[in-house]
C-alpha positions in Angstrom: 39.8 -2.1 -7.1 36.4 -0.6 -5.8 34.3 -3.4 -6.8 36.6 -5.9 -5.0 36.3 -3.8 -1.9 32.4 -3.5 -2.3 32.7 -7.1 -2.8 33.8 -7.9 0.2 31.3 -5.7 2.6 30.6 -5.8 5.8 29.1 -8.8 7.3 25.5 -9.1 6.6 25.1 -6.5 4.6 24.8 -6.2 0.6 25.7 -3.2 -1.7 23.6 -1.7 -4.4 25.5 -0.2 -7.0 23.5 2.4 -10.0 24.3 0.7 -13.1 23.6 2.3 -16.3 24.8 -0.4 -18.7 23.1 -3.6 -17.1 19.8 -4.4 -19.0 18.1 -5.6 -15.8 18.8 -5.6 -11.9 20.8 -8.7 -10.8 20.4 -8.8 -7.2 22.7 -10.0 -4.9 23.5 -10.4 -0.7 20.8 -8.8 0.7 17.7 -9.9 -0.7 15.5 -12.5 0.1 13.3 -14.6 -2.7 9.6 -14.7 -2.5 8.8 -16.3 -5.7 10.1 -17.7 -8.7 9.4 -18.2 -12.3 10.5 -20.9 -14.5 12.6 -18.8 -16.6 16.7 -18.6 -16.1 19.2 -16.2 -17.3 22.6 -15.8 -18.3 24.6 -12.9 -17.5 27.5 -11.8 -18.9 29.8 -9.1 -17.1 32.7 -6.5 -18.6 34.5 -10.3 -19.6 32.7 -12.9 -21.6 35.1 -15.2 -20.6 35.6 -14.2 -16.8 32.8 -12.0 -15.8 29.6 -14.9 -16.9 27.3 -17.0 -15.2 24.8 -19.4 -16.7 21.0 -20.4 -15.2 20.7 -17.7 -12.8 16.9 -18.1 -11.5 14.6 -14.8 -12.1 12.0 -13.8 -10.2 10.4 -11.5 -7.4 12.8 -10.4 -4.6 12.6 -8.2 -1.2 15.3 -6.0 0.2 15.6 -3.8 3.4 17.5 -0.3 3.6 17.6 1.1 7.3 17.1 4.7 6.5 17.6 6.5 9.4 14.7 5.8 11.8 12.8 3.9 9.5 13.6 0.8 7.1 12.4 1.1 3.6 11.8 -2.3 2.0 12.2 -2.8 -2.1 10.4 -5.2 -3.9 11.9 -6.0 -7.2 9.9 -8.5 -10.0 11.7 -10.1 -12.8 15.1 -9.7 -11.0 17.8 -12.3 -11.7 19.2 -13.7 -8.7 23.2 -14.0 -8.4 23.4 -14.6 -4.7 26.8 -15.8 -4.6 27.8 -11.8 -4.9 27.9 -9.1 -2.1 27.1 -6.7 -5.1 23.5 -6.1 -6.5 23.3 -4.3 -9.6 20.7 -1.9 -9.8 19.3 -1.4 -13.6 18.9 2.4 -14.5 16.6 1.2 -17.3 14.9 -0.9 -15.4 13.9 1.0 -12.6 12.8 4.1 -15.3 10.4 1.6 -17.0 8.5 1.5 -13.8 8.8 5.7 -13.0 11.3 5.1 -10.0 14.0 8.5 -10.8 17.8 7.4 -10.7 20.2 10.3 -11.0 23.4 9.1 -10.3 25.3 12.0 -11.5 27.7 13.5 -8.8 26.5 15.8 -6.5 29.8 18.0 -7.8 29.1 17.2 -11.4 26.7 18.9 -13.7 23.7 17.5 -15.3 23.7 20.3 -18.2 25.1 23.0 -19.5 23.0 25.6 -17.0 24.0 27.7 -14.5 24.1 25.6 -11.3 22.5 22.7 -12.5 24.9 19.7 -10.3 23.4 16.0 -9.9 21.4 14.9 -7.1 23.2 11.6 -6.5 19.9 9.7 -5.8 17.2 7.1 -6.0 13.9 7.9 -5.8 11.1 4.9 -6.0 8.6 7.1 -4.9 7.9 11.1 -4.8 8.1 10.7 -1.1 11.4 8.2 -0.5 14.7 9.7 -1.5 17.8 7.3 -0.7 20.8 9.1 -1.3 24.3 7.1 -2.8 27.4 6.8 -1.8 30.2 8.2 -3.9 32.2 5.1 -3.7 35.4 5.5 -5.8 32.8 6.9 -8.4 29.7 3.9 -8.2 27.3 5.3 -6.9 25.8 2.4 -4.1 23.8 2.5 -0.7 23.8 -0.5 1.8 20.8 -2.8 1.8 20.1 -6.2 4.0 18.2 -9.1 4.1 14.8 -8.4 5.5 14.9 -10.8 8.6 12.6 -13.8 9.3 10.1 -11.3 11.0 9.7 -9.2 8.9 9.3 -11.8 5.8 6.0 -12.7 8.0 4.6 -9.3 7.9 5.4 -9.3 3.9 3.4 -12.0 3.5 0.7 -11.5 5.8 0.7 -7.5 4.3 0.9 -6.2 7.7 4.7 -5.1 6.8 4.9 -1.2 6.3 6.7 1.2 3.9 7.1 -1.4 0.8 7.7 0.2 -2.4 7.7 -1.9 -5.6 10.2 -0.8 -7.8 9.9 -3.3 -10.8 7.3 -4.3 -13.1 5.4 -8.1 -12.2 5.0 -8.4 -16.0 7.7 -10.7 -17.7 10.8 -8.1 -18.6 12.7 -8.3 -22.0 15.0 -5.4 -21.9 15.4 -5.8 -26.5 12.1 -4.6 -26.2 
């Protein structure tokens, strides 16, 4: 199955996958911690019984995408971390609260009933930064990696360039 194979990556990479249905983003490979709160979550996959895991810590997280020349680095607040997985999910909702724009329609599938109107298959944090997804086996993902050690100094010294926050700092409840 696709997610099995996204599971599996290449080495040192992650996976962001567009989700639609997951009431936050549950990050994965690929990011690195830079704080946490003292709140936990549980998170419960397409199986209740096979697809959950219990006290998963939340907080604020940083990932890299090399895009092209130049590496774009995501900061994500109130993200639940589920590091054991190759796979971060990437909330639709979430990301909409903040004003990021996710269409992840197909490229060869139409957004409405007028003439010519197709998806843009993208991810746009900012009105300057479009990241285009991959059509894999119809998720719609892009690669992301751990920032390395280097540039985790320039986060936290603020000297790192082309960080877009993507998430809300203020505490997220999606029933809301």
């Amino acid at each position: 199955d696709m997610l099995g194979l996204l599971a599996r990556g290449p080495k040192n990479r992650g996976t962001a996958v567009s989700d639609c249905g997951a009431d936050c983003i549950v990050a994965g490979f690929g990011w690195r911690m830079f704080y946490l709160t003292n709140r936990k979550a549980n998170i419960i996959g397409f199986d209740a019984e096979a697809a959950r895991k219990d006290g998963l810590p939340i907080g604020g997280g940083i990932t890299a995408i090399d895009h092209g020349a130049t590496t774009i680095y995501l900061v994500a607040h109130e993200v639940v971390f589920n590091t054991s997985s190759f796979i971060t999910l990437l909330s639709e909702y979430q990301l909409r609260e903040y004003g990021c724009i996710v269409d992840s329609i197909a490229l060869h599938h139409k957004r409405s009933h007028k003439a010519n109107d197709f998806g843009k298959q993208c991810f746009q944090p900012t009105k300057d930064i479009t990241i285009p997804f991959k059509n894999n086996g119809a998720l719609m993902t892009f690669e992301i990696r751990e920032p390395t050690p280097t540039e985790m100094d320039a986060f936290h010294a603020k000297t790192l360039e082309n960080v877009i926050t993507i998430t809300s700092d203020k505490p997220w409840v999606p029933e809301e």
